[in-house]
RODO-2510 file (C-alpha; in nm, 4 decimals, decimal comma):
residues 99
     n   res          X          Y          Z
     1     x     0,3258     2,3114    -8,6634
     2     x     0,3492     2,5896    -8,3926
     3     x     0,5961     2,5681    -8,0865
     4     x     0,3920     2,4964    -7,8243
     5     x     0,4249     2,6719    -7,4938
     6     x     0,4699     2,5131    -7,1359
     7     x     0,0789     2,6380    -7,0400
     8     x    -0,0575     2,4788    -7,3681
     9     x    -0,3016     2,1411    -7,2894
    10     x    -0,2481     2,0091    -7,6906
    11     x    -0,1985     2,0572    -8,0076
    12     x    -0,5755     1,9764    -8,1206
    13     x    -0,7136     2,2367    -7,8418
    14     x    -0,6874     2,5956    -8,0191
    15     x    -0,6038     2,8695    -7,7710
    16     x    -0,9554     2,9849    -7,8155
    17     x    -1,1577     2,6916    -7,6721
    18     x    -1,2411     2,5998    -7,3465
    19     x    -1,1846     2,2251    -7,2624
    20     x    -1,4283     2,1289    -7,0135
    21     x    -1,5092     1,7647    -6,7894
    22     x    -1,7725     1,5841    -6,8004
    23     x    -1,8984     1,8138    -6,4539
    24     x    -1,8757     2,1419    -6,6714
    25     x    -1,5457     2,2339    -6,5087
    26     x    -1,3047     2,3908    -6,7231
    27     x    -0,9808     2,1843    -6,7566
    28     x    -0,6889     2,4572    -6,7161
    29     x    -0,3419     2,4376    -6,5966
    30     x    -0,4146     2,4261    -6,1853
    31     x    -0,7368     2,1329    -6,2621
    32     x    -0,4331     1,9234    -6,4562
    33     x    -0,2591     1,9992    -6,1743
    34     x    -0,5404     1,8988    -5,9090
    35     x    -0,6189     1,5557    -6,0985
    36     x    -0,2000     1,4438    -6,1184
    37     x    -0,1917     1,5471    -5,7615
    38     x    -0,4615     1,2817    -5,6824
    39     x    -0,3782     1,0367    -5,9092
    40     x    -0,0347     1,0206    -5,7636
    41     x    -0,1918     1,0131    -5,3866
    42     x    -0,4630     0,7497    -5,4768
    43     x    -0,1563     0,5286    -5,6493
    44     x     0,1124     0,6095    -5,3442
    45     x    -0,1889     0,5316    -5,1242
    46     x    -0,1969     0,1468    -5,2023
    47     x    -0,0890    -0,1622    -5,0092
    48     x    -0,0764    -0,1721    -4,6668
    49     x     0,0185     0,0903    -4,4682
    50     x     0,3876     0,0766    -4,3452
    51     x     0,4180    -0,0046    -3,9411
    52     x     0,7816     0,2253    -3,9770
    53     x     0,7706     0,5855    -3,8445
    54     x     0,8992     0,7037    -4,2044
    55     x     0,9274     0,4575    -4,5407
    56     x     0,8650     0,0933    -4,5796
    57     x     0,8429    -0,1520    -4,3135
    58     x     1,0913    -0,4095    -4,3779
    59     x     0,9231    -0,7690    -4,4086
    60     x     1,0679    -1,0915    -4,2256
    61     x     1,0331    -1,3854    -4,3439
    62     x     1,1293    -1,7026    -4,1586
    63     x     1,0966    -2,0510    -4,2183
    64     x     0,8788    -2,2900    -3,9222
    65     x     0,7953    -2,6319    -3,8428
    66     x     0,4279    -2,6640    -3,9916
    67     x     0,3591    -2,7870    -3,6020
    68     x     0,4920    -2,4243    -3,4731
    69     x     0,3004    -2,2641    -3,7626
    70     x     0,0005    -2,4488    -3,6477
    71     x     0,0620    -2,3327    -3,2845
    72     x     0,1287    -1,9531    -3,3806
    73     x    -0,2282    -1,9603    -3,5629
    74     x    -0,3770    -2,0735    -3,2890
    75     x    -0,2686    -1,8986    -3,0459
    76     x    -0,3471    -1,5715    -3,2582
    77     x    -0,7133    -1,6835    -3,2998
    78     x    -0,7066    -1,6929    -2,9078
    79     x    -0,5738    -1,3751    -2,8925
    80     x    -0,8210    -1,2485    -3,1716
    81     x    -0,5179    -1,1145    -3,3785
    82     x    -0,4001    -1,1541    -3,7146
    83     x    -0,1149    -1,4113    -3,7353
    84     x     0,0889    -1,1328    -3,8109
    85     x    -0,0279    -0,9370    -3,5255
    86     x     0,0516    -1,1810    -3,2681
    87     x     0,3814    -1,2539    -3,4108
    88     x     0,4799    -0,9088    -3,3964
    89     x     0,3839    -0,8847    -3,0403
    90     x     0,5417    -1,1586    -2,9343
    91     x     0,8680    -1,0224    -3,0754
    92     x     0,8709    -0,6939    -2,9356
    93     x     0,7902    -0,8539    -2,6059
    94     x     1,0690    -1,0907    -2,6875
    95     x     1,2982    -0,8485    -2,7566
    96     x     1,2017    -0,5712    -2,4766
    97     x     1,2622    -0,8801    -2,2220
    98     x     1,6233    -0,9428    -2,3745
    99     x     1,7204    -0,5953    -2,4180
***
């Protein structure tokens, strides 16, 4: 077996032949390139986006009385919010009152 080189696609593609997709388009060194690049940005781009100016948001959980849970749902369909909406606005409001 020959050393392979750091350009070379396989060991079962000679030199010689032109690998091409299933569009015609010839599968080289910068179209590897092209289709990593998007697979990593179509993997990285799952989940929900963070609410953080850089990284993850960090999640809080906290333990309520079902009758407070109950109250925060309703009062977010009122609001036409998300649970998780509303609760977030009502603690930055809590906290921009207190600070």
């Amino acid at each position: 077996m020959s050393e392979l080189g750091d350009s070379s696609a396989s060991v079962d593609v000679p030199d010689v032949e032109e690998l091409r997709d299933d569009h015609g388009r010839v599968v080289d060194d910068a179209y590897v390139d092209a289709a990593v690049e998007d697979a990593l940005a179509q993997v990285r781009g799952r989940g929900r986006p963070s609410l953080s100016a850089a990284g993850e948001s960090p999640l809080l959980r906290v333990r309520v009385p079902r009758e407070l849970d109950e109250a925060v749902r309703a009062a977010a369909e009122r609001a036409g919010a998300s649970r998780s909406e509303w609760v977030r606005r009502v603690l930055d409001e809590a906290v921009r009152r207190a600070g």
